[in-house]
C-alpha positions as CSV (number, residue, x, y, z in Angstrom):
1,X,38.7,190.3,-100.1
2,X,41.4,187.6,-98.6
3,X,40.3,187.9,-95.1
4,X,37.2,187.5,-96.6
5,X,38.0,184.4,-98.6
6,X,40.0,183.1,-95.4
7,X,37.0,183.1,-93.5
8,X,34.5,181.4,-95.9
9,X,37.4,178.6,-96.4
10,X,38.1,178.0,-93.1
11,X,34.1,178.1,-92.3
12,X,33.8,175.5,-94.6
13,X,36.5,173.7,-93.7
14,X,35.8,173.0,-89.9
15,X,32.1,172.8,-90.1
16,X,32.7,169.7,-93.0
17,X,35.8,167.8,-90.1
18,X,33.6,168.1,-86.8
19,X,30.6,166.5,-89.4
20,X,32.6,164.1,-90.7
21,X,33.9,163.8,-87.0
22,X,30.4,163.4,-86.0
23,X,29.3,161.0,-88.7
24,X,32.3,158.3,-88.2
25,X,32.0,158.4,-84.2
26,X,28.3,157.6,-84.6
27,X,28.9,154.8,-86.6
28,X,31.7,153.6,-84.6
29,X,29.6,153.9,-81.8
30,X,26.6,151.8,-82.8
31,X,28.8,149.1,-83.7
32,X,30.5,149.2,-80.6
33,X,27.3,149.0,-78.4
34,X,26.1,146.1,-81.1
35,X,29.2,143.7,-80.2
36,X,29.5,144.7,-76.6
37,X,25.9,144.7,-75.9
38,X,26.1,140.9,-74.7
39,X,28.6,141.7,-72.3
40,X,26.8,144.6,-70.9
41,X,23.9,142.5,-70.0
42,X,25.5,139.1,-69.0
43,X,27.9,141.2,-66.2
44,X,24.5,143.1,-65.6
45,X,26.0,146.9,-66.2
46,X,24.2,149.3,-65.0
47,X,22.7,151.8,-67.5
48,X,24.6,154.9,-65.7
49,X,27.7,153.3,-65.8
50,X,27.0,152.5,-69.8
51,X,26.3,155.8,-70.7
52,X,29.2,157.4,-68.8
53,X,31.2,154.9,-70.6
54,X,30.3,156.3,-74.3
55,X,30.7,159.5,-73.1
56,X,34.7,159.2,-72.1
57,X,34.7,156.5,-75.1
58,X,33.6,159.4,-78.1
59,X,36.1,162.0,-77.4
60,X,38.5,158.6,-77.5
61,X,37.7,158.0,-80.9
62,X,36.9,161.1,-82.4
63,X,40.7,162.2,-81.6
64,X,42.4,158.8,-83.1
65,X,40.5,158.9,-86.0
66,X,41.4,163.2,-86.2
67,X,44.6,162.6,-89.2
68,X,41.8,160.6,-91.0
69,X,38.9,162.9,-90.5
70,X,40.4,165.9,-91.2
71,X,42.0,164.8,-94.9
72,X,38.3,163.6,-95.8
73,X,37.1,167.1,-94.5
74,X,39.4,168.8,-96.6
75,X,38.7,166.5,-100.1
76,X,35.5,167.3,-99.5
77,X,35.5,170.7,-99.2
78,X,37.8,171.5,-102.2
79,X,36.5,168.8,-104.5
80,X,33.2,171.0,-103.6
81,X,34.8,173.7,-104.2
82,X,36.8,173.1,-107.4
83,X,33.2,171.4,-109.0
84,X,31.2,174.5,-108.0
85,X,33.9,176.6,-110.1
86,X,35.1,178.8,-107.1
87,X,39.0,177.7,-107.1
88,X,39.7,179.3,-110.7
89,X,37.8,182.2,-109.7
90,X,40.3,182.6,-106.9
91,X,43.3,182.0,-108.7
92,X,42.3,184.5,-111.8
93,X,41.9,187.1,-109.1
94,X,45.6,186.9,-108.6
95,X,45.2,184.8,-105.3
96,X,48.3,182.0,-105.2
97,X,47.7,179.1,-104.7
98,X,50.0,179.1,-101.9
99,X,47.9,182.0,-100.7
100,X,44.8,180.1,-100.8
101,X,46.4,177.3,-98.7
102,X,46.9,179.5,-95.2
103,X,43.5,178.8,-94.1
104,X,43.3,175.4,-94.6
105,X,46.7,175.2,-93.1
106,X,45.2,177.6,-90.4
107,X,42.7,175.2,-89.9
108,X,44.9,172.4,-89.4
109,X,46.8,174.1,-87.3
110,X,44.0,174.6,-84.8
111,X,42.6,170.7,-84.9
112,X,46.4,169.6,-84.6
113,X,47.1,171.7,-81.3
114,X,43.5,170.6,-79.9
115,X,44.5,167.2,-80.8
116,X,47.6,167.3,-79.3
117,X,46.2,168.9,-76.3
118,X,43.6,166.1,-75.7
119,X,45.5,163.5,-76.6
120,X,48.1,164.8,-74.1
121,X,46.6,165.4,-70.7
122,X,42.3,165.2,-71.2
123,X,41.7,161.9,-73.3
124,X,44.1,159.9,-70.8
125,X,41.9,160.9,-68.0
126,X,38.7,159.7,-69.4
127,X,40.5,156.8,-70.6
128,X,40.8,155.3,-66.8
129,X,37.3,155.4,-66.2
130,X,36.7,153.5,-69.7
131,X,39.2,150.8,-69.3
132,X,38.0,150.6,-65.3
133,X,34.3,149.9,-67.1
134,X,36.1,147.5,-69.8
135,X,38.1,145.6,-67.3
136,X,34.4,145.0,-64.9
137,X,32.2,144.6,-67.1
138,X,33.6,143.5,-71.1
139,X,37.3,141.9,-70.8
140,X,37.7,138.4,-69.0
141,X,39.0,138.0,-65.5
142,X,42.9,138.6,-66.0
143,X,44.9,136.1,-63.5
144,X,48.6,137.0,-63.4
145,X,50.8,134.0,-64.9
146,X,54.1,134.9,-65.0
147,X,56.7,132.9,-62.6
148,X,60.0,133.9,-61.7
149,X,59.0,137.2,-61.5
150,X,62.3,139.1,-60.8
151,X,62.9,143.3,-60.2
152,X,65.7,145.4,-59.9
153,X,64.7,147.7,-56.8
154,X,67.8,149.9,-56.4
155,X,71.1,149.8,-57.5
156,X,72.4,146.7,-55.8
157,X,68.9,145.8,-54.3
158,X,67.0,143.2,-56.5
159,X,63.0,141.2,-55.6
160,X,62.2,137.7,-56.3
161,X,59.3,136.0,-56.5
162,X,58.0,132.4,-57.7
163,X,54.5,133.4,-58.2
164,X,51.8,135.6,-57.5
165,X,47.6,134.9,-57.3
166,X,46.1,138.4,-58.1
167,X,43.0,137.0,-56.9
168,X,44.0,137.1,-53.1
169,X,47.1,139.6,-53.6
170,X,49.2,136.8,-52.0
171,X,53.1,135.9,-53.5
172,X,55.5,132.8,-52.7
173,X,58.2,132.2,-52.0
174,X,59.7,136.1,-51.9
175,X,63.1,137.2,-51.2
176,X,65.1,140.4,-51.5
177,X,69.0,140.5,-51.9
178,X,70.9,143.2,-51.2
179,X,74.6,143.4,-52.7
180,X,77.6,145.9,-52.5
181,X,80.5,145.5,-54.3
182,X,79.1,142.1,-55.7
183,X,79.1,140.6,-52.3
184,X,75.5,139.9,-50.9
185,X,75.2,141.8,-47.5
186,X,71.8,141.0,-46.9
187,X,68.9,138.5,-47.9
188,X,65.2,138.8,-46.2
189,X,63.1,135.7,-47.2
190,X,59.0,135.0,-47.1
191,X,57.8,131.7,-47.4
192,X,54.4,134.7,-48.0
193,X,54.1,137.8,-48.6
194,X,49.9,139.3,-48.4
195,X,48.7,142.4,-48.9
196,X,47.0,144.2,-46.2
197,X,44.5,146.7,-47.7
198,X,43.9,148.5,-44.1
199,X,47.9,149.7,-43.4
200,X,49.0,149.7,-47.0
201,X,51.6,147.3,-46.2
202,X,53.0,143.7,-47.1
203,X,52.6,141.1,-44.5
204,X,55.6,138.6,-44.5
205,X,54.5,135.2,-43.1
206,X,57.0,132.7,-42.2
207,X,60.5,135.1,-42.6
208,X,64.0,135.1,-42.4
209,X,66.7,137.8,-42.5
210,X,70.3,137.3,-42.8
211,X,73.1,139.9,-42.3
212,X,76.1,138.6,-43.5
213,X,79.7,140.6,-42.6
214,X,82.9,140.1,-41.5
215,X,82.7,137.5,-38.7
216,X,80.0,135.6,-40.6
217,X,76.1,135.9,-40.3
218,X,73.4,137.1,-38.2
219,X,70.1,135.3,-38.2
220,X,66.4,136.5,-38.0
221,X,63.3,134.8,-38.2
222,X,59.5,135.1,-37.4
223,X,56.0,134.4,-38.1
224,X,54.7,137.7,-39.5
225,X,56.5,141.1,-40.6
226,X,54.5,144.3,-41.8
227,X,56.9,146.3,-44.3
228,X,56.5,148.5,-47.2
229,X,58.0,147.4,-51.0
230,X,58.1,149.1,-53.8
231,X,55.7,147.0,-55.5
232,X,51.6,147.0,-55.4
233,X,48.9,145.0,-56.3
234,X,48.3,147.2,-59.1
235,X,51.3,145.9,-60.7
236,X,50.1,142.4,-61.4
237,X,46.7,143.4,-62.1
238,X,46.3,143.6,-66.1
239,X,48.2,146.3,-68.0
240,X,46.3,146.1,-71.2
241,X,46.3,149.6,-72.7
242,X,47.6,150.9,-69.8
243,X,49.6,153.5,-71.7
244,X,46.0,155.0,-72.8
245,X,45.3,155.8,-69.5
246,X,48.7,158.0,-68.6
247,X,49.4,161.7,-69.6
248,X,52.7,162.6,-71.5
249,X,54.0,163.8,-68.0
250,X,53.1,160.4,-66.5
251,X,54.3,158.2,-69.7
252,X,57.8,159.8,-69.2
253,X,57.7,158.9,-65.5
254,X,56.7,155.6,-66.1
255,X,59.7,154.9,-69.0
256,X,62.0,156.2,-66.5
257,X,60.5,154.0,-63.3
258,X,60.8,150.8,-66.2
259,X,64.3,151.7,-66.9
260,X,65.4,152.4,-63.4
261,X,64.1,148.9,-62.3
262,X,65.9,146.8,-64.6
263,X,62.0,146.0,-66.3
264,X,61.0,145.1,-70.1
265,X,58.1,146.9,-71.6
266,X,59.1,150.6,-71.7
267,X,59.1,150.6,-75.6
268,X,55.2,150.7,-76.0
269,X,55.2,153.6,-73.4
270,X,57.4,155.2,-75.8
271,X,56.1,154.4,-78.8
272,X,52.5,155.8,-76.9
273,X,54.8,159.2,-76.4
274,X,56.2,159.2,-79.6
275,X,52.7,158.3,-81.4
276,X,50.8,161.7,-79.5
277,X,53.9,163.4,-80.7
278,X,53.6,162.5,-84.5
279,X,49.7,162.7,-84.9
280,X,49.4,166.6,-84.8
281,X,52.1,166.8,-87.7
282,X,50.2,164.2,-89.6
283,X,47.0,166.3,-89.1
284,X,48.9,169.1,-91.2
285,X,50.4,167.0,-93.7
286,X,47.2,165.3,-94.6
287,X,45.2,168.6,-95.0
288,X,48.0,170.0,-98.0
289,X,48.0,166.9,-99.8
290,X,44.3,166.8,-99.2
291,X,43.7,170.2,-101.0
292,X,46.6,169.3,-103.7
293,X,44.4,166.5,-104.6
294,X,41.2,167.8,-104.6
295,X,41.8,171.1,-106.0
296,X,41.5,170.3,-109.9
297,X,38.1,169.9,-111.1
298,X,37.5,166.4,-112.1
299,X,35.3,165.6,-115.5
300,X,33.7,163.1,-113.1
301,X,32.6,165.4,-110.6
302,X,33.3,165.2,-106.4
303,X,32.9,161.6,-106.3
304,X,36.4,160.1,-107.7
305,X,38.0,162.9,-105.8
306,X,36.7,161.8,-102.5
307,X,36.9,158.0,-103.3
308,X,41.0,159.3,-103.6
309,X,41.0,160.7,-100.3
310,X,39.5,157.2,-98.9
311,X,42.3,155.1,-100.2
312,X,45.3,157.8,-99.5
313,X,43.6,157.9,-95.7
314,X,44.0,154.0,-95.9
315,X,47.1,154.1,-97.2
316,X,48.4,156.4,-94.3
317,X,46.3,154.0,-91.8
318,X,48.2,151.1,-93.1
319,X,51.6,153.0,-92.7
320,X,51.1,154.1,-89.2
321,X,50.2,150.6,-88.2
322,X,53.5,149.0,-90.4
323,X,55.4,151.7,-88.4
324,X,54.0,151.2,-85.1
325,X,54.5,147.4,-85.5
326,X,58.5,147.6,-86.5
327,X,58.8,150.1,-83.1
328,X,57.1,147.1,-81.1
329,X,59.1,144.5,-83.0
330,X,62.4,146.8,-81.8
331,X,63.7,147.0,-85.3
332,X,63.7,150.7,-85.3
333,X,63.6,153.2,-82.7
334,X,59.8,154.6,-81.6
335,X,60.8,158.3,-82.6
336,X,62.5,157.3,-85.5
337,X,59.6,154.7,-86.5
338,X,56.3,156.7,-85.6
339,X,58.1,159.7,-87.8
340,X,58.6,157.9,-90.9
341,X,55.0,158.1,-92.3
342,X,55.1,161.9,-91.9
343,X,58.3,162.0,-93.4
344,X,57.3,159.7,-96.7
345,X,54.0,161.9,-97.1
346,X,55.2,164.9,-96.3
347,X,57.6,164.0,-99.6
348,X,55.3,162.9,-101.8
349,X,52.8,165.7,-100.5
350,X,55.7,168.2,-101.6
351,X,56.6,166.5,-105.0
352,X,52.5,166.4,-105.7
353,X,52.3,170.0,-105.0
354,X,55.0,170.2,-107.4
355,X,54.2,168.0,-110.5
356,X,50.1,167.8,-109.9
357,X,48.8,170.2,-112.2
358,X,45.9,172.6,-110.0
């Protein structure tokens, strides 16, 4: 009779999340296309290149909004449930209530590790073609401001620029110092520096490189020098979102590469990390408080109980987007911050399940 039981619970229970799934993407979806559809036909994108968009921007979505989905799935289900007079049943039959929970928490199990698994290493993926389609053919034409832009290469080895125009991949007024034991040994200067898209290479225009030692300096100039740097065009192209484009692999490698040269910015790759790391767990808190909620019958039938679930999933919205703003703002740490809405509900999840009568 349990497997039984377990089977038509956790039937019900992930046929109600991938409709619920379905029925929030599709209206996410329409208005998407209705505020973007201006764009699309002002930058003249082509219809292929639309419709490959929606298809990497759904599974997008449908696993951010998967914490939220999957509580509404389970209110809905039990409310269902409890108003069709099938949890007492249960329970008489000398079922636990704790007992009746493992398929639920089965369920949740099995979206949390898909989830996780998506959000991980497949969603990042489809996530570069999106923002590639955003960048060309909905966001403004991003032009690289910053001045002074400064970079620790190496230990010792630190790039200046004043400027650079992303437009023609062209910086001014470049130099690179080289120090050991906080004496400068060496300083190669560029009134220029252009990238050449055929070798892959910087061209230096206008240079000069000075060797200082001992018995004083050596001098080098000319008009043009082809050398490799450890920067790219890439890297004063726009980063918006960036970190929805990188695997976990590749956001650890890219917190590490920020760190090692000297940058700002690694926190929101972290945070990113930290956020992937957190949403599976929420996925399983959500669904017990969902069925501790929902599990009473209510005089006024499904509809309170699911109007309940609405404003706890808002709540929890709210509180991941408090928590993710204090890890930005650098008040907390991101694997402190991201954890703390888990934490709080997973408390008041346990002191419901012990206080709520069911």
């Amino acid at each position: 009779m349990i497997k039984i039981l377990d089977k038509y619970i956790l039937k019900k229970f992930l046929i109600a999340f991938f409709f619920v799934v379905f029925i929030i993407v599709l209206i996410i979806v329409v208005i998407d296309i209705t505020e973007k559809i201006g764009d699309f036909t002002e930058n003249n994108a082509p219809m292929g290149r639309i419709i490959s968009y929606y298809f990497n921007f759904i599974p997008w979505v449908a696993t951010l909004i998967t914490p939220i989905t999957v509580f509404i799935a389970t209110v809905f289900v039990t409310a269902n449930m409890a108003s069709h007079t099938e949890i007492v049943p249960i329970l008489a039959s000398g079922v636990s209530f704790r007992r009746m929970l493992v398929p639920y928490l089965s369920g949740a199990v099995f979206v949390a590790l898909l989830s996780f698994y998506f959000n991980g290493w497949v969603i990042p993926h489809a996530n570069k073609s999106r923002r590639a389609f955003e960048t060309e053919y909905v966001d403004s034409k991003f032009y690289f401001t910053k001045r002074n832009f400064h970079l620790q290469v190496s230990p010792g080895e630190y790039l200046y620029m004043d400027r650079f125009n992303n437009t023609n991949n062209t910086g001014y007024r470049f130099t690179i110092e080289k120090f050991k034991d906080r004496r400068m040994e060496e300083k190669l200067s560029a009134n220029q520096i252009r990238w050449n898209p055929t070798s892959k290479k910087w061209m230096l225009l206008d240079w000069q490189r000075r060797k200082l030692n001992l018995n004083g300096e050596i001098i080098t100039e000319g008009d043009s020098l082809e050398m490799s740097l450890v920067i790219l065009p890439s890297d004063f192209q726009s980063q918006k979102n960036l970190w929805e484009t990188l695997t976990i692999p590749e956001l650890n490698a890219k917190v590490k590469e920020i760190n090692s040269r000297g940058l700002e910015g690694a926190e929101i790759y972290e945070i990113e990390k930290y956020f992937r790391y957190a949403m599976p767990a929420a996925v399983i808190i959500l669904v017990f408080i969902g069925v501790v909620v929902s599990s009473r019958k209510a005089r006024g039938g499904t509809g309170l109980q699911i109007a309940l679930g609405f404003i706890i999933s808002f709540i929890f919205i709210i509180f991941i987007i408090t928590s993710r703003g204090i890890a930005e703002g650098g008040l907390i740490q991101p694997s402190v911050a991201l954890w703390i809405p888990n934490v709080v509900f997973a408390i008041v999840g346990g002191l419901m399940y012990r206080f709520v009568p069911r």
